[in-house]
Residue frames as qw, qx, qy, qz and C-alpha x, y, z in Angstrom:
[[0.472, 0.707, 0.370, -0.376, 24.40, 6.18, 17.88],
 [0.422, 0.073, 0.726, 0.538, 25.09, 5.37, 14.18],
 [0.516, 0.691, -0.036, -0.505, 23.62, 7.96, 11.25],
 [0.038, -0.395, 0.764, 0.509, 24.39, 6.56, 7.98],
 [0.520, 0.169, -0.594, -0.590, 22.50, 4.29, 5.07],
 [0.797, -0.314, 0.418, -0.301, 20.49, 1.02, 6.99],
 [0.045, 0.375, -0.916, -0.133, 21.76, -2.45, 6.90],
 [0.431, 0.043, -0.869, -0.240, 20.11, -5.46, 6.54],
 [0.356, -0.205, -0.773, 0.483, 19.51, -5.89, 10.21],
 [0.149, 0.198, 0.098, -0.964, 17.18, -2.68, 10.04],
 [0.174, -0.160, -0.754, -0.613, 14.44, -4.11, 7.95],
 [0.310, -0.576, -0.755, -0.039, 11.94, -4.99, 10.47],
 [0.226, -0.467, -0.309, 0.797, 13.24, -2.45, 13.27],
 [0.158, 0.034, -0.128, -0.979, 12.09, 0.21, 9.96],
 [0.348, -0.301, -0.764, -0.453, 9.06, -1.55, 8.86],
 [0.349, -0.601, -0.578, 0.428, 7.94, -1.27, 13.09],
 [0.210, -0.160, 0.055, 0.963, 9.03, 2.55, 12.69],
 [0.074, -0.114, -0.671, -0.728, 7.38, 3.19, 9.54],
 [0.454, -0.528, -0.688, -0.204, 3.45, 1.47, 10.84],
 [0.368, -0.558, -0.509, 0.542, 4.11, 3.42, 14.40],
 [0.009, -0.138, 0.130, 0.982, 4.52, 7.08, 12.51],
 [0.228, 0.254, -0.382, -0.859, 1.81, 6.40, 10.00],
 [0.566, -0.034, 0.467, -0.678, 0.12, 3.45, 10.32],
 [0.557, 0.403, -0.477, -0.548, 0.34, 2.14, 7.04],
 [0.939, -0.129, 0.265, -0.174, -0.50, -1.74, 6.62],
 [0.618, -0.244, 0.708, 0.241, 2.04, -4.82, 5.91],
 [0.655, 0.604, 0.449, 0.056, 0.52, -4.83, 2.21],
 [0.238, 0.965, -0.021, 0.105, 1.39, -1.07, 1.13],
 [0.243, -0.744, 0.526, 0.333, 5.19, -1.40, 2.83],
 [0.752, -0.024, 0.615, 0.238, 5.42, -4.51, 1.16],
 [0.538, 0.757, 0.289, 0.231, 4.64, -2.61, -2.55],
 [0.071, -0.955, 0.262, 0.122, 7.17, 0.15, -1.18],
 [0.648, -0.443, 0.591, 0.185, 9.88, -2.44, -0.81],
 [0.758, 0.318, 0.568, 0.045, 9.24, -3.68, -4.25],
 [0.387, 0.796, 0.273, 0.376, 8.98, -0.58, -6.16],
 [0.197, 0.887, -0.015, 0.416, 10.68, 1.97, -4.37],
 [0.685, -0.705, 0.131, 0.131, 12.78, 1.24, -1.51],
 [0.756, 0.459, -0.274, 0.377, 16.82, 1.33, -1.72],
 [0.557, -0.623, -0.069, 0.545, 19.13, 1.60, 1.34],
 [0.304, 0.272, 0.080, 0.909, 21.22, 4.18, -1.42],
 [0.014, 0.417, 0.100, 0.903, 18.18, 5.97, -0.72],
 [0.667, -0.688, -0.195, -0.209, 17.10, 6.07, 2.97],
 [0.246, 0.366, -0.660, 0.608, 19.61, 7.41, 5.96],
 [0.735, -0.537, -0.389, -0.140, 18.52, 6.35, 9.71],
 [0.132, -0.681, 0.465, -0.550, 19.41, 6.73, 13.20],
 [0.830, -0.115, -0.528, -0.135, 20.73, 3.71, 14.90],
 [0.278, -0.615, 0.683, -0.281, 21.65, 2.13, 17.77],
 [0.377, -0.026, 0.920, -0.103, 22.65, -1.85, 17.49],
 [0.090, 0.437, 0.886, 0.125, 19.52, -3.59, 15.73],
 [0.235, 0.766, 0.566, -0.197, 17.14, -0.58, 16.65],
 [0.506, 0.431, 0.168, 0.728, 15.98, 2.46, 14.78],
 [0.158, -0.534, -0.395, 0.731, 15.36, 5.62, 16.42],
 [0.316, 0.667, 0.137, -0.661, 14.61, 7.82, 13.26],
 [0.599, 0.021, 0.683, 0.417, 14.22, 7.49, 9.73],
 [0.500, 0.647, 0.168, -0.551, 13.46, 9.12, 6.39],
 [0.621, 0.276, 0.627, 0.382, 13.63, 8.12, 2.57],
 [0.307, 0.733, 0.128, -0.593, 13.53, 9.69, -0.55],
 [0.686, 0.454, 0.554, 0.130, 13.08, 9.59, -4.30],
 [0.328, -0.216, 0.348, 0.851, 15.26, 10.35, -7.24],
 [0.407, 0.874, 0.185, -0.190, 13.58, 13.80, -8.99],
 [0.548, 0.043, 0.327, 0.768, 14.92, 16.07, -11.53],
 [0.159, 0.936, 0.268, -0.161, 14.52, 19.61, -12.80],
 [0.458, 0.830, -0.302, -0.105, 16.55, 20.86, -16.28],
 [0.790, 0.410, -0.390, 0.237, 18.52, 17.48, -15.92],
 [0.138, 0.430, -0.648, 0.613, 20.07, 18.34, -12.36],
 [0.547, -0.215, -0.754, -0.293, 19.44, 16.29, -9.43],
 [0.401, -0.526, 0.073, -0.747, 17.03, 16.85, -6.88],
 [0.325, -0.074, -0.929, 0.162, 15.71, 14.72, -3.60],
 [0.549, -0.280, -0.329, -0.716, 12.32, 14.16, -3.01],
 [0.002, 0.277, -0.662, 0.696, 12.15, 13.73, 0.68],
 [0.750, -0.248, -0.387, -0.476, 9.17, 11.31, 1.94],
 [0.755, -0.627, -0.159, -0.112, 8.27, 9.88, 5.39],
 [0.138, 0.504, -0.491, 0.697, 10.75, 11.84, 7.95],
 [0.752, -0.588, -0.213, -0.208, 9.47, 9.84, 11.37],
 [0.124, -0.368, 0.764, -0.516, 11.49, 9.48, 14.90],
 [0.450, -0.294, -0.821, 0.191, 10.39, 6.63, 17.15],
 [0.515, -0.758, -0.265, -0.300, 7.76, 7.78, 19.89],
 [0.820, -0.486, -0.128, 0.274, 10.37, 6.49, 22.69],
 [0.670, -0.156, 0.103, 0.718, 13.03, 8.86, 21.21],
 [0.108, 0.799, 0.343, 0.481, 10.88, 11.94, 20.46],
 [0.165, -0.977, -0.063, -0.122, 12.19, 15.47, 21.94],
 [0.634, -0.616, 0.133, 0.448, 15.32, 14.58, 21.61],
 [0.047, 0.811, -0.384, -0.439, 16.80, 16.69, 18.27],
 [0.465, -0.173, 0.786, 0.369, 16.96, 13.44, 16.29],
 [0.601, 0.625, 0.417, 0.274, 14.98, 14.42, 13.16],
 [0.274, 0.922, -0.271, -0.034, 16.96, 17.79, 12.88],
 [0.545, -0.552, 0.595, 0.209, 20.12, 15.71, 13.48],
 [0.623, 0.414, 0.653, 0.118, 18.59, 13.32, 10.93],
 [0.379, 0.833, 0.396, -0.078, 17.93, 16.33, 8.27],
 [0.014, 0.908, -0.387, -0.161, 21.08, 18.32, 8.66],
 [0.597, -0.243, 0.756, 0.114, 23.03, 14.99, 8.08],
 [0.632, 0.443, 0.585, 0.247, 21.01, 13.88, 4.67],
 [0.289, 0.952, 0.054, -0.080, 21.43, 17.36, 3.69],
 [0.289, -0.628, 0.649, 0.317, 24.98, 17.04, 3.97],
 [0.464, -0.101, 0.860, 0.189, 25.15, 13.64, 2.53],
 [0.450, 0.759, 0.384, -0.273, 22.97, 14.90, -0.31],
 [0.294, 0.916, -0.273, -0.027, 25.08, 17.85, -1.54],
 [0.162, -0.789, 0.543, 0.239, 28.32, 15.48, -1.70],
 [0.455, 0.193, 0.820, 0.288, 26.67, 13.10, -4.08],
 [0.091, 0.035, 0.502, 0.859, 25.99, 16.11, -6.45],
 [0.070, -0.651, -0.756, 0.019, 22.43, 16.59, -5.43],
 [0.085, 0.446, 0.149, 0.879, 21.25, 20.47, -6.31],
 [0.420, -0.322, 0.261, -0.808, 18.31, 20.57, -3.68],
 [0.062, 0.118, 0.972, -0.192, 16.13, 18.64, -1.46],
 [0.378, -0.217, -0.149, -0.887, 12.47, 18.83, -1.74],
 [0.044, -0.138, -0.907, 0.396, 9.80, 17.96, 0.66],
 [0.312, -0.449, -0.271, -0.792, 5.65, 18.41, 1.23],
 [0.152, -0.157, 0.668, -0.711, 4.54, 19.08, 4.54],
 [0.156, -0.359, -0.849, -0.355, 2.00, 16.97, 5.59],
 [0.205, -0.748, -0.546, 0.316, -0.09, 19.34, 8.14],
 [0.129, 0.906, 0.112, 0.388, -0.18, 22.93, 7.67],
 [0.360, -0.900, 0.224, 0.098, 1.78, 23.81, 11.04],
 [0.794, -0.351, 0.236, 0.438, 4.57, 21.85, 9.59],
 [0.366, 0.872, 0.199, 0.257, 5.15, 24.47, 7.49],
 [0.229, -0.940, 0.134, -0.215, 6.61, 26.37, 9.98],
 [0.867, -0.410, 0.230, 0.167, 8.63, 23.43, 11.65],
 [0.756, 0.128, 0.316, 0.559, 10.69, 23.16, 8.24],
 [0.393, 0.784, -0.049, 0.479, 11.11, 26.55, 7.27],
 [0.461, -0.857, 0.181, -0.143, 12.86, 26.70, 10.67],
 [0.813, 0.025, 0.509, 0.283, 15.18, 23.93, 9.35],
 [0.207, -0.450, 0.429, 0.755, 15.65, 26.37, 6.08],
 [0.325, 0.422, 0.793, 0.298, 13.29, 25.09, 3.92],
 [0.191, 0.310, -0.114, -0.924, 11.09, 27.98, 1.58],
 [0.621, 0.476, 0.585, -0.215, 8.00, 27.31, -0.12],
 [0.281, -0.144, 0.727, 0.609, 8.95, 26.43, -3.76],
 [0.101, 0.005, -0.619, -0.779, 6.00, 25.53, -5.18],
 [0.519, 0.200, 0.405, -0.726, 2.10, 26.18, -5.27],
 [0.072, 0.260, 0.931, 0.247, -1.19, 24.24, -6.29],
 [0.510, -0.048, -0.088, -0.854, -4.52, 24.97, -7.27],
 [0.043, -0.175, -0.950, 0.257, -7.19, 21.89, -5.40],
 [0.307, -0.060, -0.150, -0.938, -10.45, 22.10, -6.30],
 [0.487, 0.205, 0.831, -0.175, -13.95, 19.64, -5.34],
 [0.422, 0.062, -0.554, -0.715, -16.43, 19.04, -8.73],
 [0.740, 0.246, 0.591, -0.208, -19.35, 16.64, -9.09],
 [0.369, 0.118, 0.787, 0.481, -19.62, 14.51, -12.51],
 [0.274, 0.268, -0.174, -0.907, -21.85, 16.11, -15.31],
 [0.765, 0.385, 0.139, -0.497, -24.10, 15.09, -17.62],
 [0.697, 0.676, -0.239, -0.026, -22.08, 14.73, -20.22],
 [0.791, -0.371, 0.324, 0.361, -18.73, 12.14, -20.27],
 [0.255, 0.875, -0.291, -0.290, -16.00, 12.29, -22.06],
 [0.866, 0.397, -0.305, 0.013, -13.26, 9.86, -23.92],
 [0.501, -0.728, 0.466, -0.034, -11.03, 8.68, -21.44],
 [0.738, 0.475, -0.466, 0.107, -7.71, 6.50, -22.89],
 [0.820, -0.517, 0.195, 0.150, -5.70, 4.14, -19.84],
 [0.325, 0.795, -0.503, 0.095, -2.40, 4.65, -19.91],
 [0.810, -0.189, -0.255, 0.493, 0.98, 2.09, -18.77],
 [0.439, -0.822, -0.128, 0.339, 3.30, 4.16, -16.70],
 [0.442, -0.130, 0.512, 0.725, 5.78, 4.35, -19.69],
 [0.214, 0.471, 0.524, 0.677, 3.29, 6.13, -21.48],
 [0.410, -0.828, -0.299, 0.238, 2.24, 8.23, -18.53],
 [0.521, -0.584, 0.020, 0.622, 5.54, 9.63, -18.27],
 [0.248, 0.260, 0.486, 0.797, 6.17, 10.52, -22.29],
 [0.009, -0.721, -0.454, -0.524, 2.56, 12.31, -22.58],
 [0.391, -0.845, -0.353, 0.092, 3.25, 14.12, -19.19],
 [0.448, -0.494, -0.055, 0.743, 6.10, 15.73, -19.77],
 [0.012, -0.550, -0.425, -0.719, 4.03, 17.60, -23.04],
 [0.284, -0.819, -0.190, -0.461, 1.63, 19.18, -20.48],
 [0.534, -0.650, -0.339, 0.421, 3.84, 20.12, -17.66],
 [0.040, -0.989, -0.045, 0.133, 4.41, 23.99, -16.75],
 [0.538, 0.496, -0.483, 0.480, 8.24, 25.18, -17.29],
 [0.029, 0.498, -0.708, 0.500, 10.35, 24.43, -14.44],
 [0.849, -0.258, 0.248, -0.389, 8.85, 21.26, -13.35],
 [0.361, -0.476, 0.799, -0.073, 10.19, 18.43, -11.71],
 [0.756, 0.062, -0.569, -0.317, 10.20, 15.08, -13.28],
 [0.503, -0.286, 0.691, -0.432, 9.16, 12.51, -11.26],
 [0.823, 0.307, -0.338, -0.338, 9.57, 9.13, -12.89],
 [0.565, 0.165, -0.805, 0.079, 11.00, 5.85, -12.71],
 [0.484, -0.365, -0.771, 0.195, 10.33, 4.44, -9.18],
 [0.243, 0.166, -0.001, -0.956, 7.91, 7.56, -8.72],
 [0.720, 0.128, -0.349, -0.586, 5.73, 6.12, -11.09],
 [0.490, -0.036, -0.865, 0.097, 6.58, 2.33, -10.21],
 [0.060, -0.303, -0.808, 0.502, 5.14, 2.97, -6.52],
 [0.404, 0.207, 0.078, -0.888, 2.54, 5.68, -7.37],
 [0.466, 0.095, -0.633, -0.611, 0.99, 3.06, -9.76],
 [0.106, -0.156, -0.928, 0.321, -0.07, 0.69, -6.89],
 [0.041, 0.434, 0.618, -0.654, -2.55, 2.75, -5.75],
 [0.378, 0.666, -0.032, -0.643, -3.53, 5.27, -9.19],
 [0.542, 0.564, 0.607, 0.138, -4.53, 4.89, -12.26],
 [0.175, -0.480, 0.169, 0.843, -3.57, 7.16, -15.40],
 [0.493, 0.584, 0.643, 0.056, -5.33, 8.54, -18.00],
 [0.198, -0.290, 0.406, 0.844, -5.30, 10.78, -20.99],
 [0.259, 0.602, 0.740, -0.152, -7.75, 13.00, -22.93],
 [0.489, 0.680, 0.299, 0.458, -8.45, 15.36, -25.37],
 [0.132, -0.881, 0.137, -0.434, -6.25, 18.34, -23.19],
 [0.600, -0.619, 0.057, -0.505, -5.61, 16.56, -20.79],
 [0.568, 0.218, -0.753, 0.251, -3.32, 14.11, -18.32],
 [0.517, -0.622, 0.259, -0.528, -4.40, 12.46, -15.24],
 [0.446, 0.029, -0.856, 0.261, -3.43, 10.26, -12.33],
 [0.476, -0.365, -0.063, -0.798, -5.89, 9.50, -10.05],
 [0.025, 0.015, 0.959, -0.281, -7.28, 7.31, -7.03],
 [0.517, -0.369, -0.451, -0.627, -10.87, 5.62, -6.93],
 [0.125, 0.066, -0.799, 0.585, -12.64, 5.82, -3.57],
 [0.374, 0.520, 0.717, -0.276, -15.63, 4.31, -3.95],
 [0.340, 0.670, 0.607, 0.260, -17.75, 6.24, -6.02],
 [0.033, 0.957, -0.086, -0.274, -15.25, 9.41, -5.44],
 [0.776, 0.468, -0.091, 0.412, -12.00, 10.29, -7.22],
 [0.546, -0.651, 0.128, 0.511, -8.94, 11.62, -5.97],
 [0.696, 0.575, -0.101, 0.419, -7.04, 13.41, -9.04],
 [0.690, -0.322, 0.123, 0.636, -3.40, 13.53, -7.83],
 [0.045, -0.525, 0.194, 0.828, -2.86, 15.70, -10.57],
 [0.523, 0.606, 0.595, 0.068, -4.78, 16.85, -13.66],
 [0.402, -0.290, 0.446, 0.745, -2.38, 18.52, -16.22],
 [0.065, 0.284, 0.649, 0.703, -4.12, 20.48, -19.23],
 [0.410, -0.418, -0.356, -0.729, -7.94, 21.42, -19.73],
 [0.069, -0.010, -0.817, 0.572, -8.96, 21.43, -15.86],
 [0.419, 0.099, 0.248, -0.868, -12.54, 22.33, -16.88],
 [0.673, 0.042, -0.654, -0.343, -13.13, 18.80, -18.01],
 [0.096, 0.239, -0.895, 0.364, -13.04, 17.32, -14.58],
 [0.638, 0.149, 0.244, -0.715, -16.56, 17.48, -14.15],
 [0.838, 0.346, -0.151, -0.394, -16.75, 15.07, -17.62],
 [0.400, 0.308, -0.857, 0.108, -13.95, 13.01, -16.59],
 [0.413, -0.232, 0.652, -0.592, -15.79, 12.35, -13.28],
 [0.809, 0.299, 0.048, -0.505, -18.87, 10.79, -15.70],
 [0.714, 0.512, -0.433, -0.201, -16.78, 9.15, -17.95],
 [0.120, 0.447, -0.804, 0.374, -15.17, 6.92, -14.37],
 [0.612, -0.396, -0.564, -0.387, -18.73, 6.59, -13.24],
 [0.337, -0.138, -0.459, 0.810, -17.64, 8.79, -10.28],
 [0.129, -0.846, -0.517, -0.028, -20.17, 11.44, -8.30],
 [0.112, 0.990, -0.056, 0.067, -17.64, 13.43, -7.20],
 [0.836, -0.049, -0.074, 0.542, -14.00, 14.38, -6.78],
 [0.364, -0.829, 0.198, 0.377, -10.91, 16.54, -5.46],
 [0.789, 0.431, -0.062, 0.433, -8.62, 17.33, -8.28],
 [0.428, -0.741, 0.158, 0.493, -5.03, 19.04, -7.44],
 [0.547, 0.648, 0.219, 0.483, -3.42, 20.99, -10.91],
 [0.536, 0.044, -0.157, 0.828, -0.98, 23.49, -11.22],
 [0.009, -0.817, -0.275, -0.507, -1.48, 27.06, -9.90],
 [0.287, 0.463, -0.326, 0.772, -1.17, 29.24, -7.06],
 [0.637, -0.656, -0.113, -0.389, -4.11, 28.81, -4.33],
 [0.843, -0.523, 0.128, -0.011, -1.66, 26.79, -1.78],
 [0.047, -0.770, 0.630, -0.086, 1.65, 26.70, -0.80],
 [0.944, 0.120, -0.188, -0.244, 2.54, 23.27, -1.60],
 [0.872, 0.220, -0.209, 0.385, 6.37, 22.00, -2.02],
 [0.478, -0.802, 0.275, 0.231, 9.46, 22.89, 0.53],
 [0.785, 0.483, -0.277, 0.273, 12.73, 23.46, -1.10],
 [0.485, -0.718, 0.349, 0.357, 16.76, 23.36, 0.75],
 [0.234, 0.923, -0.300, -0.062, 18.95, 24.52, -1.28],
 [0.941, -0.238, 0.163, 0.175, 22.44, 21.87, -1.72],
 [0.728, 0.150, 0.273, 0.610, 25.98, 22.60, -2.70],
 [0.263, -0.375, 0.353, 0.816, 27.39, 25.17, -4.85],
 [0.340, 0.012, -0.601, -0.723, 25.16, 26.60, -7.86],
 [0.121, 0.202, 0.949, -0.210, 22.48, 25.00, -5.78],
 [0.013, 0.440, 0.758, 0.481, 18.93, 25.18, -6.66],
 [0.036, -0.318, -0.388, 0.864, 16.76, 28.39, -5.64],
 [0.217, -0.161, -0.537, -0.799, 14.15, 28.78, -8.54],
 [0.573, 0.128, 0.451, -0.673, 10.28, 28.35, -8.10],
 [0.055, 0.178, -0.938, -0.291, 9.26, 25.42, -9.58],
 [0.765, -0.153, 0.044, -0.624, 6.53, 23.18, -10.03],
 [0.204, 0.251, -0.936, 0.139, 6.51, 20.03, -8.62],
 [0.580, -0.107, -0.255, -0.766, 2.83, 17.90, -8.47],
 [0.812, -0.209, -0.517, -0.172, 2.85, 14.36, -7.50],
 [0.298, -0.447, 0.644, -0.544, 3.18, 14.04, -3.58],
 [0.611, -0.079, -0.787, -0.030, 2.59, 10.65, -2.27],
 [0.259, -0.208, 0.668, -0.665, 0.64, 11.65, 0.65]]
């Protein structure tokens, strides 16, 4: 049994992983692979050809020091109860903090895993505020953004202490969202059907109603900074390691 960065010979063995955890279709890895994949940044549990666990993660930042942004953590089904995603976790955490990485960060997807990872050390960093709306009467001016101009006007309306999450962040997030920009206001967002998803909505949150109109949406879920929900897990890495509260917004669940 082999921990350490995959090889070549892993591709499918993850890609099988990957669709057994989560389900996700041949299309959507295929856009991962494109935009955001890098053996630098994915450690696994092997044996020979198969995998047995895996997890990935994206380069953040917060005041210029780097952070990892921890994203699908799965074990194989056939290799479940045996201690191989803490094995898996305490490993990248090593191998983290001796490539100069300040902290890891992660968002549970279910509520009980809450519990699973602060048993693992994790702490709840950072909170959201997640609200539903219908559309109004009234719309409002809505400007499309490229992802290079996404990132510039979002880092005007984020909170202090907030992670950036850019370059191949934004490259894979863009498959799926759409960004936009208004008088107050920054958003990324999915359309589902005639609802919206806002990923996050940065500024004047009492326009969401007139952004809904102005998409020719009925209704939608927006997620913006604040404090209703525990949101982000942090672990600590290294020396001088990171311990602040932060904010930290785009999850890629």
């Amino acid at each position: 049994m082999i921990i350490d960065a995959p090889k070549p010979a892993h591709r499918y063995a993850l890609r099988a992983l990957w669709q057994e955890a989560f389900g996700d279709s041949d299309k959507f890895l295929d856009t991962f692979e494109v935009t955001a994949f890098s053996p630098d940044r994915c450690r696994c549990i092997s044996e020979g050809e198969e995998v047995l666990a895996a997890l990935y993660w994206f380069d953040v930042s917060l005041d210029g020091e780097r952070i990892a942004y921890l994203y699908t953590v799965a074990t194989a089904k056939a290799h479940r109860g045996r201690g191989l995603c803490r094995l898996l976790m305490e490993n990248t955490h090593a191998h983290l903090a001796a490539l100069g990485y300040k902290a890891a960060l992660l968002v549970p997807g279910e509520p009980h895993l809450f519990d699973f990872y602060q048993r693992m050390g994790y702490r709840v960093c950072s909170h959201v505020d997640e609200f539903d709306c219908t559309a109004s009467e009234e719309t409002i001016e809505l400007g499309s953004l490229c992802v290079e101009e996404y990132a510039t006007i979002r880092r005007g309306f984020l909170p202090q202490n907030s992670v950036l999450q850019e370059k191949e962040n934004l490259a894979f997030l863009a498959a799926t969202a759409s960004f936009y920009v208004g008088d107050g206001f920054v958003l990324a967002a999915e359309h589902k059907g005639d609802s919206l998803r806002g990923l996050e909505l940065l500024g004047d949150t009492e326009k969401a109603p007139a952004i809904l109109a102005a998409l020719g949406c009925t209704t939608g879920t927006f997620r913006s900074p604040g404090n209703q929900r525990p949101f982000a897990m942090c672990y600590p890495l290294g020396e001088n390691a990171l311990t602040t509260l932060l904010y930290f917004g785009l999850a890629f669940d």
